[in-house]
N, C-alpha and C positions, 0 to 999 in steps of 0.2 A: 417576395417583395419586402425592400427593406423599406421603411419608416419613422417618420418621427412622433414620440410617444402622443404628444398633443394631437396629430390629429386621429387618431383612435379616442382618448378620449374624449372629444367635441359630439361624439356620437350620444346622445341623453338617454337613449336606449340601453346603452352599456353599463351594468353594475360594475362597480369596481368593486377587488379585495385590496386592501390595506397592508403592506408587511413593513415590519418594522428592520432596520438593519443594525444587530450588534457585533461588535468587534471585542473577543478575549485572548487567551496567549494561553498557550501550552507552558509553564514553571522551570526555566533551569536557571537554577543556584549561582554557575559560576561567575554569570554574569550579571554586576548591579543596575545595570539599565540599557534602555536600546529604542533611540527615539529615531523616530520615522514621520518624514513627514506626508503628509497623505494629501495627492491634488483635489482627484476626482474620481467617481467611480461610473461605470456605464453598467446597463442590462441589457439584454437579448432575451424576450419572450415568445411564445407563440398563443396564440389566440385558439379558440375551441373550433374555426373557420379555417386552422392551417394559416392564418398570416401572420409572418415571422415580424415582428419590430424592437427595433434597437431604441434606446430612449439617448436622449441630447445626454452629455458629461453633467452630473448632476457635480458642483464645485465641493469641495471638502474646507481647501488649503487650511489644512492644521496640525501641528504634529502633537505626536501621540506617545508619550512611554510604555511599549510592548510590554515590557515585566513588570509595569506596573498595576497592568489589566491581569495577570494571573490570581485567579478566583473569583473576579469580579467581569462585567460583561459594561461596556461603553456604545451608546449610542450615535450611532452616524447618522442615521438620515430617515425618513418615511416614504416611502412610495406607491402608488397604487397602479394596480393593472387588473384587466379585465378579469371576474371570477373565473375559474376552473382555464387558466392560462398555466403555461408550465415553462416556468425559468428556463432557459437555456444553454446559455452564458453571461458569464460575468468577466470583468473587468474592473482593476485599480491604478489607477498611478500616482507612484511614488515620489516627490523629488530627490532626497537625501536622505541618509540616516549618521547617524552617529553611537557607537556604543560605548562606555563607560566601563572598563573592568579593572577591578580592585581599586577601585578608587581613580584610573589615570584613564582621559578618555581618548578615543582612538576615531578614527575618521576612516568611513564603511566604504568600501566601492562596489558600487549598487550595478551588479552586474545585468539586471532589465529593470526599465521603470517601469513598463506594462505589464501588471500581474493579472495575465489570463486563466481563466477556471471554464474550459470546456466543458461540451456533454453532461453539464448540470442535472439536468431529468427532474426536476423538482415539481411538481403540482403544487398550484398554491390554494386551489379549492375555495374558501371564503377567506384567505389571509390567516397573519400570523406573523411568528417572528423568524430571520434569516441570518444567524450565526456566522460569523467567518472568523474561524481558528487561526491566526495567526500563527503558525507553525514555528519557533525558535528554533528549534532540535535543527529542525533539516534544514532553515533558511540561513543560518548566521555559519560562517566557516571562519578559519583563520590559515594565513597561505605560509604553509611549511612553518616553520619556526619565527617566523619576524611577526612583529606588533601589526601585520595588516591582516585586515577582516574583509571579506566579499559577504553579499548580502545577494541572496536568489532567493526572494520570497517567496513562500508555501505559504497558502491559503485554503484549507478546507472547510467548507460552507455543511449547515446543517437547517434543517426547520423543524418548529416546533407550530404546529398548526394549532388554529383554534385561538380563543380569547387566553391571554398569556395570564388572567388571575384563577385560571384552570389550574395551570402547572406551577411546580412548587420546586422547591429550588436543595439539592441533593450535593450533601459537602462536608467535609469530613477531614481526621489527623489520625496519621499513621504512625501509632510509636511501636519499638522495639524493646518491653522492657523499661518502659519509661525512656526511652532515646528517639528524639524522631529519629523518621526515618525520610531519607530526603531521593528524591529520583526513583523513587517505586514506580512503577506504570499499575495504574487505576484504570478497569474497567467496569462499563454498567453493564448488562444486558437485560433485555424482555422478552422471556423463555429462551429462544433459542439466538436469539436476535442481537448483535453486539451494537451497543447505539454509542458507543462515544467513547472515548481512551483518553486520558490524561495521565499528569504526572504529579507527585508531592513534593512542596519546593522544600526551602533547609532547614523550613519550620516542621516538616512534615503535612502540612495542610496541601489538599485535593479539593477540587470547584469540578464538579461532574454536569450541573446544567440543570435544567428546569425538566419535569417531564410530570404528568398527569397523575391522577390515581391508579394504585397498584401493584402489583408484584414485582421484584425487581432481584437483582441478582450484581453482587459488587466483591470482583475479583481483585487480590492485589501481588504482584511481582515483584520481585526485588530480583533475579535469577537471570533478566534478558539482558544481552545488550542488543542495542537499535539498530541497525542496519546504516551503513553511509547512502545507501541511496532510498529513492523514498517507494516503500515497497509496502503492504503488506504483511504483517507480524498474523502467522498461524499460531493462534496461541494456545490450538490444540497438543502442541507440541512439548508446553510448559504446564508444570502443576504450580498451581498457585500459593503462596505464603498465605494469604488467607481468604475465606470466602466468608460474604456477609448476606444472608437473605433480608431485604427489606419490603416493606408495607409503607406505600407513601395514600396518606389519606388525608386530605384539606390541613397539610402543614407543611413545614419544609423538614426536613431531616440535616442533622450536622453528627457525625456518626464519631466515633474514637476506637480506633481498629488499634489492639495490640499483635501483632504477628508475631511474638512469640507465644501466646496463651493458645496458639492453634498450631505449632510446630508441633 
C-alpha cells in the first residue's frame, strides 16, 4: 500500500526518527565547477508493520556547485519517519546543469532528470544522518571530442546513525615528497569492512566523513584507473602506496600522508 507521509504521521502513537539529509561530491580536478540544479527529492520507506509509504516531493528548487561541496558536506533538508523503518528508495530531480572547464562554460545535457537509488536497505533505527555522494567520476562525460558534456547522475547514499556530535569528521592531504598528490583513491575501513572511497583533489586534500570512536584503517592508491562503467573496484587486487592506522577518540582527525616515506 502506497501512502502519503502525513498520514502515517497523524498517528500520536508513532515515534518518529529524525534524519538529516547531506549532499557532498566525490573531487575531480579537471573540472572547475558543475552546477546543478536540484527540484525536489522523494522517499520510499517501509514501516516495522510491512507498510510501504512514499512521502509528497519535498521542494529543494536551488542550485548547488558539486565541486564545490568536495570535502565539505551541504545540508538539504530534515525528515522524519517512523523508528526502526528502513529507507527503500530514494529519488531526485534535477532541472539543469551547467559545467565550467578551464575557465569556458559549457551547457550539460541532462540525460534523466529522475535520479533513482533503488533497493536502499538502509534501517534508520532512532535516526541519523543520510549522505548522498554525488558521484562526478561516473556521472559528468564529454561526447567524443566536441565541447558537449551529458550528465547521468550517480548518487550513492550512506548513513551515519546515532546523534551526529558522536562522530567526528576524518580528512586529510596526500603529498608525494612534498608534491600533492591529486586523484589518489582514499579508502576507510573498520576491520574488515570498506565504509567509504574517495578521492584527493589537485591540492591533494581527501574528506573521508564522520564516523564514531575507534579503529580505523586508511588506504591510499595512486595505481587504479576507474572503470567507465559504474562497477565495483576489488581493491584486493591493488597494494596500496600507503596505509595509515588511525584511532578516532572525541576529535576529528586531519591526517598528512606522504607516500613516498612508505614506498
Amino acid at each position: 500500500m502506497i501512502s502519503c507521509v502525513a498520514n502515517v504521521n497523524e498517528d500520536a502513537d508513532v515515534v518518529n526518527s529524525t534524519v538529516k539529509v547531506l549532499l557532498t561530491d566525490r573531487p575531480v580536478s579537471e573540472v572547475d565547477s558543475l552546477w546543478v540544479y536540484i527540484k525536489d527529492f522523494t522517499y520510499t520507506y517501509e514501516t516495522v508493520d510491512g507498510e510501504t509509504v512514499t512521502s509528497t516531493p519535498i521542494s529543494i528548487e536551488k542550485e548547488y556547485d558539486i565541486l564545490s561541496l568536495a570535502g565539505t558536506e551541504t545540508t538539504l533538508f530534515n525528515f522524519e519517519i517512523p523508528e526502526n523503518s528502513t529507507l527503500v528508495n530514494l529519488k531526485m530531480t534535477v532541472k539543469d546543469a551547467t559545467v565550467t572547464i578551464a575557465g569556458e562554460d559549457h551547457s550539460v545535457i541532462l540525460m534523466k532528470s529522475d535520479i533513482l537509488i533503488p533497493n536502499v536497505d538502509i534501517n534508520i533505527g532512532e535516526g541519523g544522518e543520510l549522505v548522498l555522494d554525488f558521484d562526478v567520476v561516473r556521472s559528468l562525460h564529454q561526447m567524443g571530442n566536441n565541447d558537449i558534456y551529458k550528465l547521468s547522475p550517480v548518487l550513492k547514499p550512506t548513513f551515519r546513525r546515532g546523534n551526529a556530535n558522536d562522530l567526528y569528521l576524518v580528512k586529510g592531504n596526500i603529498t608525494d615528497n612534498s608534491t600533492p598528490v591529486s586523484k589518489a583513491i582514499v579508502t576507510i575501513s573498520d576491520d574488515s569492512t570498506l565504509l567509504r572511497i574517495t578521492f584527493s583533489d589537485k591540492n591533494g586534500n581527501f574528506h573521508l566523513g564522520k564516523y564514531k570512536n575507534g579503529n580505523y584503517t586508511i588506504n591510499v592508491y595512486t595505481n587504479i584507473n576507474l572503470p567507465d562503467e559504474d562497477v565495483d573496484l576489488d581493491f584486493s587486487l591493488y597494494t596500496p602506496d600507503a596505509t595509515e592506522i588511525i584511532t578516532i577518540y572525541n576529535s576529528d582527525l586531519d591526517l598528512n600522508i606522504d607516500i613516498s616515506k612508505q614506498n
